[in-house]
mmCIF file of the C-alpha atoms, coordinates in Angstrom:
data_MODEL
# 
_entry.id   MODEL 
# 
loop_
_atom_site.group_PDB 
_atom_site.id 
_atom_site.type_symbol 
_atom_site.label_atom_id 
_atom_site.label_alt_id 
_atom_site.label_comp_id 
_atom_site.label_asym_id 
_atom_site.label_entity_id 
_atom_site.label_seq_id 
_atom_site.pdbx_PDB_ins_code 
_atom_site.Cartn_x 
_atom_site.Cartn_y 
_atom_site.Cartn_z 
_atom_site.occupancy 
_atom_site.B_iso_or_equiv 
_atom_site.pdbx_formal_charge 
_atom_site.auth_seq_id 
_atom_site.auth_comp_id 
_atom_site.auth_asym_id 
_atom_site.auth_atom_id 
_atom_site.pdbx_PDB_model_num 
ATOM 1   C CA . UNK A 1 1   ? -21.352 29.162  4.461   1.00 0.00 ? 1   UNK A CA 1 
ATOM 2   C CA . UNK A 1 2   ? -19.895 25.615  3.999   1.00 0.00 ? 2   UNK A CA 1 
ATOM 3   C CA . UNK A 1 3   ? -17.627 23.941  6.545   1.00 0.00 ? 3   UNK A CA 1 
ATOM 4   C CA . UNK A 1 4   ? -14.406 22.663  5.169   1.00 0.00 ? 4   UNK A CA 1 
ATOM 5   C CA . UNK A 1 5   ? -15.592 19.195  5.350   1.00 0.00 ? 5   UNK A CA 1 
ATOM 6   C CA . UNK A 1 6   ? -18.820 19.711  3.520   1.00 0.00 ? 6   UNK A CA 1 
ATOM 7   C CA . UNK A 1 7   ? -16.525 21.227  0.711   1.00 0.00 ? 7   UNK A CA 1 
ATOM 8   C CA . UNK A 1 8   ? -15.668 18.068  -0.181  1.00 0.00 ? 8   UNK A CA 1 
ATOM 9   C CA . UNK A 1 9   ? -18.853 15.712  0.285   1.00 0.00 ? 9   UNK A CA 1 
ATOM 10  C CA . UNK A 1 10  ? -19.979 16.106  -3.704  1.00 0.00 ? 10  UNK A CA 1 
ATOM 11  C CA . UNK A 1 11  ? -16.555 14.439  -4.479  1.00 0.00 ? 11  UNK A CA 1 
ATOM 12  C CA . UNK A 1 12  ? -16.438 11.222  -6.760  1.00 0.00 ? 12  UNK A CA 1 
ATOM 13  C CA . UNK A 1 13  ? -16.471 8.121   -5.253  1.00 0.00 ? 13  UNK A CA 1 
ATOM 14  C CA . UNK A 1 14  ? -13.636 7.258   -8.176  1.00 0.00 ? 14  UNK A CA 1 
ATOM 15  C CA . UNK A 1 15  ? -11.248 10.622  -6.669  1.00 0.00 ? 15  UNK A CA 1 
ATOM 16  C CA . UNK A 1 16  ? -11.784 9.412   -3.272  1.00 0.00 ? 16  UNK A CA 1 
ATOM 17  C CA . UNK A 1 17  ? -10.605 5.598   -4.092  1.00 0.00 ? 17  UNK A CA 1 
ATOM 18  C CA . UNK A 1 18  ? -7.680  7.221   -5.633  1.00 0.00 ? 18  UNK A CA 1 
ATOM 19  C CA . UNK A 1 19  ? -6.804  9.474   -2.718  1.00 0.00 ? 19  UNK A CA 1 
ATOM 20  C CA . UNK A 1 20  ? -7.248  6.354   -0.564  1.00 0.00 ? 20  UNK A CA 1 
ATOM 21  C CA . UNK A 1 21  ? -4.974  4.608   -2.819  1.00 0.00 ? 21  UNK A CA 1 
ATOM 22  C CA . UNK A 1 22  ? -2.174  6.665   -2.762  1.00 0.00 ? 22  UNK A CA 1 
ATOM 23  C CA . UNK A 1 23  ? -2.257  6.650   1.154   1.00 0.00 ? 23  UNK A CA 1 
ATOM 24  C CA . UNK A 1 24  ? -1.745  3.225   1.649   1.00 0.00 ? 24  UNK A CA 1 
ATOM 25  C CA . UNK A 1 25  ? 0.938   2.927   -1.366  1.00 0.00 ? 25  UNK A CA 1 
ATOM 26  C CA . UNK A 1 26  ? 2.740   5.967   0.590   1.00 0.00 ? 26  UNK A CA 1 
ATOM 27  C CA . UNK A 1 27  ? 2.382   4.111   3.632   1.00 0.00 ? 27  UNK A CA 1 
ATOM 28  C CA . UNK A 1 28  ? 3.367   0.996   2.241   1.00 0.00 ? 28  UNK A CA 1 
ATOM 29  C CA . UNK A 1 29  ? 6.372   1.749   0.912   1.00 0.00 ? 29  UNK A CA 1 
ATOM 30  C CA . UNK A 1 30  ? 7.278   3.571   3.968   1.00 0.00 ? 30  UNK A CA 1 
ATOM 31  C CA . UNK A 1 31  ? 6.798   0.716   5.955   1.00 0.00 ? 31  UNK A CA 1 
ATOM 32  C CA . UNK A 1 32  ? 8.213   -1.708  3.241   1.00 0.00 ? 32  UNK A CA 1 
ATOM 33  C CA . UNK A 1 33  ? 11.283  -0.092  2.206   1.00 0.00 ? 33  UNK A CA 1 
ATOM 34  C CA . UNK A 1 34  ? 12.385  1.809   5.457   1.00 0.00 ? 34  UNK A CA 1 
ATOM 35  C CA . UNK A 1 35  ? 11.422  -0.486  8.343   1.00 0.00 ? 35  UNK A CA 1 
ATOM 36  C CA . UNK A 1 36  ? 13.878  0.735   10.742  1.00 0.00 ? 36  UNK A CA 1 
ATOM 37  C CA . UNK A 1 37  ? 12.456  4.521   10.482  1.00 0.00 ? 37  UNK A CA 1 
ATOM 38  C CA . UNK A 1 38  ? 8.421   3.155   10.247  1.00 0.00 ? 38  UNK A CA 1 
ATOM 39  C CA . UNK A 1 39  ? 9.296   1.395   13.899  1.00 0.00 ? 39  UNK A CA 1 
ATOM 40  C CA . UNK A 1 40  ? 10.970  4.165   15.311  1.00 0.00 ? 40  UNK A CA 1 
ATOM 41  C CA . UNK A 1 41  ? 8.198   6.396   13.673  1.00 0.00 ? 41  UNK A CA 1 
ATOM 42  C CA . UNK A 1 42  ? 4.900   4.161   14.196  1.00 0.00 ? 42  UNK A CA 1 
ATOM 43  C CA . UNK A 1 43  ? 6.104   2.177   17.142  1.00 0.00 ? 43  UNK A CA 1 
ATOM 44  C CA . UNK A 1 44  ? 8.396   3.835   19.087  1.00 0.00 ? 44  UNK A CA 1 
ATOM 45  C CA . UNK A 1 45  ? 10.689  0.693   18.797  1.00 0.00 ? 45  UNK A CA 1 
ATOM 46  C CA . UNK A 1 46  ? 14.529  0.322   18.529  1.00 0.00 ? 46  UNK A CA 1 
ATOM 47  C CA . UNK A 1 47  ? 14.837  -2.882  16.282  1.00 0.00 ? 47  UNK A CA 1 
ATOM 48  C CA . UNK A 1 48  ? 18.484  -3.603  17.454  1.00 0.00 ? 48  UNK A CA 1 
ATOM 49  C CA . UNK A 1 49  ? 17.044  -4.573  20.909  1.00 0.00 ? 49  UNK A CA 1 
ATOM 50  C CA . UNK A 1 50  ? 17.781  -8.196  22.136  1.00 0.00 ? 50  UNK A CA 1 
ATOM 51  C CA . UNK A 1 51  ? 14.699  -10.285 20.917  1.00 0.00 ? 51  UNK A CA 1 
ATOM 52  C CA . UNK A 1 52  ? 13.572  -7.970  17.977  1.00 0.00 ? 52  UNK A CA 1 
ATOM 53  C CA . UNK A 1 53  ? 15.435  -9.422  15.272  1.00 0.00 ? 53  UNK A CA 1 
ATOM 54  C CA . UNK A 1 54  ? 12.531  -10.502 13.466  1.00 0.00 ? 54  UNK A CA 1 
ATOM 55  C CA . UNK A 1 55  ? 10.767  -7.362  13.705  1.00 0.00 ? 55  UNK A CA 1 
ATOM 56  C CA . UNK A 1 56  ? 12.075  -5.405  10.179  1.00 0.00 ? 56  UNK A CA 1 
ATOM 57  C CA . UNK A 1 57  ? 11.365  -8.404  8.304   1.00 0.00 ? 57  UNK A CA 1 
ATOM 58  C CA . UNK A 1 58  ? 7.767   -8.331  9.278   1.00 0.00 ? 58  UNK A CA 1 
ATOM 59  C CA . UNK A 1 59  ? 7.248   -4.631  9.232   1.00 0.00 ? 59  UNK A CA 1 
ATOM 60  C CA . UNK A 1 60  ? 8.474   -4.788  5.759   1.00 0.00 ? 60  UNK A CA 1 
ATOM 61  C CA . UNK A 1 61  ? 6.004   -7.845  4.551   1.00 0.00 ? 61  UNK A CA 1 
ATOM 62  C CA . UNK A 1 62  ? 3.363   -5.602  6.322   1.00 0.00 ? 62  UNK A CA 1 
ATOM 63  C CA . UNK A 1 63  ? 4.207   -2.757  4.102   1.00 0.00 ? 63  UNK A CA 1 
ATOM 64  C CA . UNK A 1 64  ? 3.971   -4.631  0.788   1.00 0.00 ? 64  UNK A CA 1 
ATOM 65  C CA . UNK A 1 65  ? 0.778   -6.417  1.820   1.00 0.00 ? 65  UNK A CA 1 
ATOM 66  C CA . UNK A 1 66  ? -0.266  -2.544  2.152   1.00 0.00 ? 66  UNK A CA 1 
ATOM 67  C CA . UNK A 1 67  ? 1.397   -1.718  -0.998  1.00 0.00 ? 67  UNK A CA 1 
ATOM 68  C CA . UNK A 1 68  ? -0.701  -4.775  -2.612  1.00 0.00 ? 68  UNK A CA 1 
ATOM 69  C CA . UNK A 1 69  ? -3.942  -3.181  -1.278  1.00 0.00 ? 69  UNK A CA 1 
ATOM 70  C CA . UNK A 1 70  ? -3.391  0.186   -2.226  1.00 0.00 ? 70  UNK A CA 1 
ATOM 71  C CA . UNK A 1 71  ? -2.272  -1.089  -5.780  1.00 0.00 ? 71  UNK A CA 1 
ATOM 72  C CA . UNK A 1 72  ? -5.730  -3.537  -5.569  1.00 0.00 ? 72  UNK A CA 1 
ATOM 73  C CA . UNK A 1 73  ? -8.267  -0.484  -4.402  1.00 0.00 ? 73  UNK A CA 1 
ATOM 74  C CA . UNK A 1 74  ? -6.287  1.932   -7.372  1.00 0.00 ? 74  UNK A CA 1 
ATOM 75  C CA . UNK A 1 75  ? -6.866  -0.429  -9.918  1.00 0.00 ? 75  UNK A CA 1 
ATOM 76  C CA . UNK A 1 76  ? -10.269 -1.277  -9.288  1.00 0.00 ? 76  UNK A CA 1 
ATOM 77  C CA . UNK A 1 77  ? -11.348 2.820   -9.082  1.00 0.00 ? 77  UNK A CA 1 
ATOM 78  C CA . UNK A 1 78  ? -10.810 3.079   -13.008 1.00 0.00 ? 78  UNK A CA 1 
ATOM 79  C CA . UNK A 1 79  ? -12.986 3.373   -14.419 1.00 0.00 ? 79  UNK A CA 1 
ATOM 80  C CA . UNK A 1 80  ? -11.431 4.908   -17.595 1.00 0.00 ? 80  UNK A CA 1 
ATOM 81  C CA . UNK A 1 81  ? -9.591  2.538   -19.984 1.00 0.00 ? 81  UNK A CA 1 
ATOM 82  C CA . UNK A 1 82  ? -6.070  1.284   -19.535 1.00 0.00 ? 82  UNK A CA 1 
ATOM 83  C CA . UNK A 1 83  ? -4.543  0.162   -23.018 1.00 0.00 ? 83  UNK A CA 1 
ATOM 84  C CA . UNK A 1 84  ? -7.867  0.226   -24.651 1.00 0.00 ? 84  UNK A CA 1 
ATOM 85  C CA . UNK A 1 85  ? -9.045  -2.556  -22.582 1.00 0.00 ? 85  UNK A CA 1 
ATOM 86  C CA . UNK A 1 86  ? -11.435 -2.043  -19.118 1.00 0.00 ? 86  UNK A CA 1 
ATOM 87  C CA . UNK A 1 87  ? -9.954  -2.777  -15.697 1.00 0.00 ? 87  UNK A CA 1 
ATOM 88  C CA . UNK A 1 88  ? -10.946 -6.305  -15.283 1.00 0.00 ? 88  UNK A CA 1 
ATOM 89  C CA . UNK A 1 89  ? -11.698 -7.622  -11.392 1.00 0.00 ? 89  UNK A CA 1 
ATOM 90  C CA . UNK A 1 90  ? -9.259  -9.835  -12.307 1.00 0.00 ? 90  UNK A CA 1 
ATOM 91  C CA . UNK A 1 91  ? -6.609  -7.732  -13.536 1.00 0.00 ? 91  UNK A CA 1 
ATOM 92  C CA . UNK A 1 92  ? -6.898  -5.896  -10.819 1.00 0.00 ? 92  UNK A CA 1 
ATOM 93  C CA . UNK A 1 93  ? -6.916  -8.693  -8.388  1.00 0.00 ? 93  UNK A CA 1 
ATOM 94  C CA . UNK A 1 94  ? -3.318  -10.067 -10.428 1.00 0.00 ? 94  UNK A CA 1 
ATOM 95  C CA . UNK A 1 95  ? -1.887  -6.396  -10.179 1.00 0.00 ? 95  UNK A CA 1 
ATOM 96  C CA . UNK A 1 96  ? -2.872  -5.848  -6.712  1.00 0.00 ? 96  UNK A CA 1 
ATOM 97  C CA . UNK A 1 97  ? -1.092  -8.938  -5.617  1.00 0.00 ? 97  UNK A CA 1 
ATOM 98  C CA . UNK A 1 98  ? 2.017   -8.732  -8.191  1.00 0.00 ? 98  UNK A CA 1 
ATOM 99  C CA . UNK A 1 99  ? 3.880   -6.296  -5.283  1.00 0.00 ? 99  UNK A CA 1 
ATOM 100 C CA . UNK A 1 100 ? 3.538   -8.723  -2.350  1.00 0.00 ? 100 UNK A CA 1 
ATOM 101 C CA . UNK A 1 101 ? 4.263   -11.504 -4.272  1.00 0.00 ? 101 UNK A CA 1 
ATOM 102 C CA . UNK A 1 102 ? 7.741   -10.030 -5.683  1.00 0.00 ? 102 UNK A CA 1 
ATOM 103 C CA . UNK A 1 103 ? 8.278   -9.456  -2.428  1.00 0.00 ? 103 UNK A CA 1 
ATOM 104 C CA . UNK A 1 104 ? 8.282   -12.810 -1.336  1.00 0.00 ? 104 UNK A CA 1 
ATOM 105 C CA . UNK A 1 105 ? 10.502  -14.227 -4.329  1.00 0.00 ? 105 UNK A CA 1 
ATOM 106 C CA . UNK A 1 106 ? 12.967  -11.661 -3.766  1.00 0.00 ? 106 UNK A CA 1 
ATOM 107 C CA . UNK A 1 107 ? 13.380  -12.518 -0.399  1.00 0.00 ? 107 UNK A CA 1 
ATOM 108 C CA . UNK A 1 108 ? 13.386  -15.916 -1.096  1.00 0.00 ? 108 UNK A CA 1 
ATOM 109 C CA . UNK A 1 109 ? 15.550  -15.550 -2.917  1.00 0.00 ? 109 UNK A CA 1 
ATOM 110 C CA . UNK A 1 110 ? 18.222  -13.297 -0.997  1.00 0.00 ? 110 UNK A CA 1 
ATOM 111 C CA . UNK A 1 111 ? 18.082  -15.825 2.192   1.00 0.00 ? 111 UNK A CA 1 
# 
């Protein structure tokens, strides 16, 4: 008679970095590409108030800086081969940062 939780304690520590990946890439692009919804959703807040201006733009960083750690954590669970080559730290570390850093060029270069 197992409880639903211990159902899922034998589960690989590689399924569970996965699962944990793909929450904070959801999450991350939620907050990073539809910042007005993720503040009315997370924080209750209307971003066309007076003194809020700034608030989108810093949601969305937030959300690819979430994006970048999801990306990081995925990476660094394979264990299996990617182009006949192992998941390097350091790939992973370059990959992981690769979505926050576009994000910054592109919005340097938009403003």
């Amino acid at each position: 008679n197992e409880s639903f939780i211990e159902s899922f304690l034998p589960m690989e520590m590689e399924m569970l970095l996965k699962m944990y990946s793909a929450f904070l890439i959801l999450n991350g692009v939620f907050l990073g590409c539809f910042t007005k919804l993720a503040c009315k959703t997370w924080g209750n807040t209307d971003t066309t108030e007076p003194g809020l201006s700034t608030l989108p733009t810093f949601v969305s960083i937030w959300g690819f800086i979430i994006i970048s750690v999801g990306t990081l954590v995925g990476c660094l669970s394979m264990t299996s081969t990617i182009d006949n080559d192992i998941m390097t730290t350091n790939k992973a570390l370059a990959l992981g940062t690769a979505p926050f850093l576009g994000k910054l060029i592109v919005n340097k270069l938009i403003n």
